[in-house]
N, C-alpha and C positions, 0 to 999 in steps of 0.2 A: 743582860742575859743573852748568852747565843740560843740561834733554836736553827737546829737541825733539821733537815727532812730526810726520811727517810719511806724510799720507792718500793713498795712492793712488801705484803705482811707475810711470807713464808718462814721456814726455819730461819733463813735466811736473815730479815729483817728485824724478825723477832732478837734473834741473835744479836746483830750490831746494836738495836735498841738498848738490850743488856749491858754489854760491855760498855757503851759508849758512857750511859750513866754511871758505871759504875767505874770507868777510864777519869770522866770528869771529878767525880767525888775525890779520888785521890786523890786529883789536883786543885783541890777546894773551887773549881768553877762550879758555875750554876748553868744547866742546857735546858732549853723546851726541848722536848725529842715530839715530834710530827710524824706518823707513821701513815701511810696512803695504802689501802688495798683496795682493789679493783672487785674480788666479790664478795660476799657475805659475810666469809669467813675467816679469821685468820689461820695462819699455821702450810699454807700452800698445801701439798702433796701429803703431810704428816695427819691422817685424821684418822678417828679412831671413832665407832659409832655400840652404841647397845641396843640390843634386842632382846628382852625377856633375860634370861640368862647367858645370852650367848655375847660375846665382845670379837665383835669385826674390827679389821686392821684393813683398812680401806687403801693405805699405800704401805709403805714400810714398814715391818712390822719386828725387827731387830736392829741394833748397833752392834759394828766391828768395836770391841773392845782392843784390838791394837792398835787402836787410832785415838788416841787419850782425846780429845777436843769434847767429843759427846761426853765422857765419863765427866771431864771437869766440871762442864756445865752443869750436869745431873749436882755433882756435889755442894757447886756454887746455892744451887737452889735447895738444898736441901732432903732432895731424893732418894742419896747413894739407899737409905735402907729399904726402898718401893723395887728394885733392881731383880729380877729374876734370871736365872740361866736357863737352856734349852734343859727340859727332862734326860735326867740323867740317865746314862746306858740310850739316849736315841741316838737315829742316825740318819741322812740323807741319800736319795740314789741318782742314780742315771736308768732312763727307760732303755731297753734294748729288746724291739719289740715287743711281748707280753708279759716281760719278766723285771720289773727293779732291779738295778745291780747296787750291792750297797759299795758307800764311796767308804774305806774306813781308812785306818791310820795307815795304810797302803798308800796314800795321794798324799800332793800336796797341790791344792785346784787342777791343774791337769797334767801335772809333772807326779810320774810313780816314786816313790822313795828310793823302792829296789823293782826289778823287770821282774821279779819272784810274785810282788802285789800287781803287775799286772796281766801275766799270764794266770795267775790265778781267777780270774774277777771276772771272765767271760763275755768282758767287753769287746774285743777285738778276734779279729780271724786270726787262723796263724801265720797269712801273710800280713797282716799289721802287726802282731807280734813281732815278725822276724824284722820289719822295719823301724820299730821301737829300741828292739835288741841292740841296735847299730848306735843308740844314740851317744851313746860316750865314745864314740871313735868317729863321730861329725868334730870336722875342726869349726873350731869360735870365728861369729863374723868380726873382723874387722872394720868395716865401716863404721863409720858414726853417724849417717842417715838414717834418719826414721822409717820402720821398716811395720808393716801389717800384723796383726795378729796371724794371722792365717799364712802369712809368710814363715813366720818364725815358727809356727809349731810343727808347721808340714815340715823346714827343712830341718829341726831339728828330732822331728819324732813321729815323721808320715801324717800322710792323709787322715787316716783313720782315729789316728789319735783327735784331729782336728773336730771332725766331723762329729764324733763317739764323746766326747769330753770337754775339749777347750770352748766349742762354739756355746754349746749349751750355760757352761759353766761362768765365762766371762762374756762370752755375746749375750747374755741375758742382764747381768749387775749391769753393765754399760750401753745395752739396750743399740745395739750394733752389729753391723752387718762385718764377720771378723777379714774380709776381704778388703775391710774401706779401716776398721778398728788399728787405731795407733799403739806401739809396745811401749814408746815410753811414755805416752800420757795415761795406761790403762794399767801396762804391768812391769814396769823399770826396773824390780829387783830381780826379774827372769834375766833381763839384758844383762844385769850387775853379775847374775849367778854364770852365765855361760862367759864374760868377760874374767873373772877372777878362776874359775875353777874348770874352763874350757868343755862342762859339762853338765846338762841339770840332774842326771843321774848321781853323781858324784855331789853336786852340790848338795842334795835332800842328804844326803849321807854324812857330810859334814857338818850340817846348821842344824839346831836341835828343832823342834815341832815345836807349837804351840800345843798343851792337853788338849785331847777329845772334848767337844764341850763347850771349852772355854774363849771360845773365841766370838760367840755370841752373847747378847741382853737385852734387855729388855725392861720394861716397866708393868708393875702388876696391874696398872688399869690401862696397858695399852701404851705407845708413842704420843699419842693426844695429850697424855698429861703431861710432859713435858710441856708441851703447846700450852697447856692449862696454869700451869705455876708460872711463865713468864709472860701472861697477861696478867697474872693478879700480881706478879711483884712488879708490872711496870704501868696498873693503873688505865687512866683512861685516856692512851696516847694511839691509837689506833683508829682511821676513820675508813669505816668500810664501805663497800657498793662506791665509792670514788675512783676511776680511771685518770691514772696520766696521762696527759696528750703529750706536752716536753718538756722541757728543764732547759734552762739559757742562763748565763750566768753574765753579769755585769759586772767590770771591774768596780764601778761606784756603787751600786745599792744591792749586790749579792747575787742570790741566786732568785729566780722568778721559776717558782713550776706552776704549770698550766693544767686544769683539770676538765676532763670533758665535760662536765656539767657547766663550766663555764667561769666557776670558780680557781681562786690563787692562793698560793703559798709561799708567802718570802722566807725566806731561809737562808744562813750563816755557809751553811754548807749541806750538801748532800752525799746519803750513800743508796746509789742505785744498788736493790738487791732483785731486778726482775729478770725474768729470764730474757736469755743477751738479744733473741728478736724482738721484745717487748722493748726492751735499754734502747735496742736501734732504732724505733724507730721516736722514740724519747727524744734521744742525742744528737738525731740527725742534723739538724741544724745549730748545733753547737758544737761537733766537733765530726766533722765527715768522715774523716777515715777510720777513725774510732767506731761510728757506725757500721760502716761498708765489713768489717772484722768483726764487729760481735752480731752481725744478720749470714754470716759463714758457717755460724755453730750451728746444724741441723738440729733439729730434734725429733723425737717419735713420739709415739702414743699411744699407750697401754691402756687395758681394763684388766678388773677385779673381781670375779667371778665367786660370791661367798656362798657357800652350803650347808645346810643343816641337815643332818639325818637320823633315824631312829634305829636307827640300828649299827654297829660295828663295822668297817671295812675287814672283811671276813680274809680275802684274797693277800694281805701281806702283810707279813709279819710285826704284831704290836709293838715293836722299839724303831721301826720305820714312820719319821714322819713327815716324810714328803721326797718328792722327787724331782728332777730335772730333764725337759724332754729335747733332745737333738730333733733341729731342724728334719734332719733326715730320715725321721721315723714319722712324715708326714699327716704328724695330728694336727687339731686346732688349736691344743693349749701347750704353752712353752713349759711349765711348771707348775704344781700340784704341792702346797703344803696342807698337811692337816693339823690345824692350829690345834685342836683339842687334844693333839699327842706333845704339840711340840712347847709348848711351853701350858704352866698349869693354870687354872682359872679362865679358861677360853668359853667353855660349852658345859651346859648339866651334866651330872653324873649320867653314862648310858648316850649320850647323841655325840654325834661326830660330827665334830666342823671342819671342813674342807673349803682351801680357796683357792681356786684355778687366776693362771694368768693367762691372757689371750695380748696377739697382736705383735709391737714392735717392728725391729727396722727389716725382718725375714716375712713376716704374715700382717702387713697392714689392712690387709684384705679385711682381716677381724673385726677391725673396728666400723668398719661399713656396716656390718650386721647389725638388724633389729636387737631388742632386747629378745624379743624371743627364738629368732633363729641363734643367737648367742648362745642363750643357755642349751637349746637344745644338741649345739655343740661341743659344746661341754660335758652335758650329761651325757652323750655317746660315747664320749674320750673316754671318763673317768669313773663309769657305772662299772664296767667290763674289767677294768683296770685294781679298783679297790674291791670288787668283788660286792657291791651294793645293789641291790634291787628294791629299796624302796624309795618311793618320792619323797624330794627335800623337802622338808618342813618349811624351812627360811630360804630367801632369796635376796641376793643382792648385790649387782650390778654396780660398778660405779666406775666410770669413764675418766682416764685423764690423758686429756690432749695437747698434742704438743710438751712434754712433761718430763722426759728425758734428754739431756743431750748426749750425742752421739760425738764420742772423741776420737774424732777423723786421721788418717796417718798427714803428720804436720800440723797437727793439735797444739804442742806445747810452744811451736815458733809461732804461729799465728796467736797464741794466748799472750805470750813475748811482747809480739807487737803490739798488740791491744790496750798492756797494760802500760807499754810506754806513752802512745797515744791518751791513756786514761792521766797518766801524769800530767800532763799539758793544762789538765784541766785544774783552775784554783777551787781548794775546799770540796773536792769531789773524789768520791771511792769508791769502789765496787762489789760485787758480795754475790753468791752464789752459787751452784751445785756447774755452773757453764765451766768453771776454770781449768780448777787445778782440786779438783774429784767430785764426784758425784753423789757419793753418799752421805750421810748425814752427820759424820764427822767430820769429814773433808767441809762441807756444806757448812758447818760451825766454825770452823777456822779458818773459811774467808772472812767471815763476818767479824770476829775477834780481828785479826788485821786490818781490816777497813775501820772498825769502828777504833782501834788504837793510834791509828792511819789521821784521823778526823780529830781525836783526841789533843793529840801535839798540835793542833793549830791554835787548840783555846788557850 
């Protein structure tokens, strides 16, 4: 029997864990699968907590449903029918100043359909307007160098657009500064749209929309259950509070990982699913350049600001549930959903649950703060805002550091290199949200190909 090890219990490993067993089944081998987490818990960033009635989403708290890899999974397990969609008839905004602006089938993330939804929307002055106006009469780059977010959206649709829209919208999912933010490892179908159609005005007008809606899910008790059904169908192969120190692979007797307690694991093969500074400093002495590349992927570090209140956010409109704040409107929190709108089963009949985001690659300052200078920034931001004046019932802070990576311009050539350098190595794969995307679909379909990756060896 082979036994696996497998680095780091996030979606991530949980994941390869998954697949690998069930990669092997079809091929009638038998695996030990050895899963190694550093803290407590499994499931990394994916955690879901209750209080009284109320269900906090402590990291992510939906799946893109055009990214099949999470949907599979859910089905693989059993799930599809636990699935919920955002409350139907809601909607999200952008702040501009002290007003929400709603994003609605006008957008498409920061490209307008038609200049008709964004002269209407009050997001922009009418010298951004008239710069927006222009955009179908910017000719198509031709390079084929990787070029900034913030590159591309100023020259195809001004400043303001930049500022008002794109940064908040994608400098937030990618947790990036859109001045350092890469186009093809963050948004390659904008490149594809301005490459094939010379226009993203024109292009939104050609390609149909995904429904209002439907482009979000979810789980009725939360993302943790996900976390939850693939630790019971895969038993008791997780050993938590254990640190990796390295991993070194012998052509004669395998792989040897070393744990800080002082303890070892031989293993057939491994798939590192830690995050790529953690891999680096893992790997270092097994494969340096491979190291020197995955200790490049920066990361940031967010918190999660949850609230509970007795009363209704009076100030905006009840099918609004949540917002998005531009850097440039110089608050402390990047983003504001209100879970008890936005999807159902969140909070008791009557309380509103609200969860701010602080911090990231713009305001790291945030995460310096105490817990209670936090909140009390927070409550400033978003007392005013939702039109609230009574004190939260619940609180609940939770820190995650170093927790994002930040996909740099020259992201996808540097991930290139990485994964050739990762080839070198015998019986060894990789897995996680550092690659080739961030989110928890992207996140799931490293791990299905490493753990497939691993498969073909037995």
């Amino acid at each position: 029997m082979k036994r696996i090890a497998i680095l780091g219990g996030g979606i991530a490993g949980l994941s390869a864990a998954y697949y690998l067993r069930e990669a092997a089944r079809a091929r009638g081998a038998e695996v030990e699968i050895v899963l190694l987490e550093r803290s407590e818990r499994v499931g990394g960033v994916s955690a879901t907590a209750r209080d009284g009635e109320n269900l906090l989403e402590l990291g992510p708290d939906s799946l893109v449903t055009t990214k099949p890899w999470a949907m599979d999974l859910i089905r693989a397990l059993g799930l599809e029918d636990r699935t919920i969609g955002v409350t139907a008839g809601g909607y999200a905004g952008v702040l501009r100043g002290d007003r929400i602006v709603p994003l609605n089938d006008g957008f498409r993330f920061f490209t307008p359909t038609s200049l008709r939804s964004l002269a209407t929307s009050g997001l922009l002055s009418w010298k951004g307007l008239a710069r927006a106006a222009a955009e179908p009469f910017v000719p198509a780059r031709r390079s084929e160098t990787d070029e900034s977010l913030a590159s591309f959206v100023t020259r195809r649709l001004g400043r303001e657009v930049l500022d008002r829209l794109a940064q908040p919208l994608i400098g937030g999912v990618y947790s990036g500064d859109p001045q350092t933010l890469s186009m093809r490892a963050t948004m390659p179908q904008f490149l594809a749209y301005e490459r094939r159609y010379g226009s993203l005005v024109r292009a939104m007008r050609a390609t149909p929309a995904p429904k209002r809606g439907s482009v979000f899910t979810t789980l009725r008790g939360g993302l943790g259950t996900l976390v939850d059904a693939l630790r019971r169908e895969l038993g008791a192969i997780a050993r938590e509070n254990v640190e990796v120190a390295s991993a070194s692979y012998d052509a004669g007797s395998g792989w040897t990982v070393a744990c800080a307690d002082g303890s070892q694991v031989r293993a057939d093969a491994v798939i590192c699913a830690l995050p790529s500074y953690a891999a680096a400093a893992v790997l270092a002495a097994q494969n340096e350049p491979l190291a020197r590349a995955l200790a490049a992927i920066r990361y940031h570090s967010v918190a999660t600001v949850s609230l509970s209140f007795d009363e209704p956010p009076a100030a905006i409109p009840a099918t609004c549930y949540g917002f998005v704040v531009p850097f440039a409107e110089k608050r402390s929190i990047t983003a504001c959903t209100i879970a008890s709108r936005k999807y159902a089963g969140r909070a008791p009949d009557g309380a509103t649950l609200v969860r701010a985001f602080v911090g990231g690659a713009l305001q790291p300052e945030m995460l310096a703060l105490d817990d209670d200078a936090m909140l009390a920034a927070v409550l400033r931001d978003i007392r005013p805002l939702l039109g609230i004046d009574a004190a939260p019932t619940l609180v609940k802070i939770r820190r995650w550091e170093r927790c994002l990576p930040e996909y740099r311009v020259g992201h996808v050539a540097l991930v290139d290199s990485l994964e050739r350098s990762a080839a070198e190595i015998p019986a060894f794969a990789l897995a996680g949200s550092a690659y080739r995307g961030s989110g928890v679909p992207d996140t799931i379909r490293t791990a299905q190909v490493a753990a497939e990756a691993i498969a073909a060896l037995l």
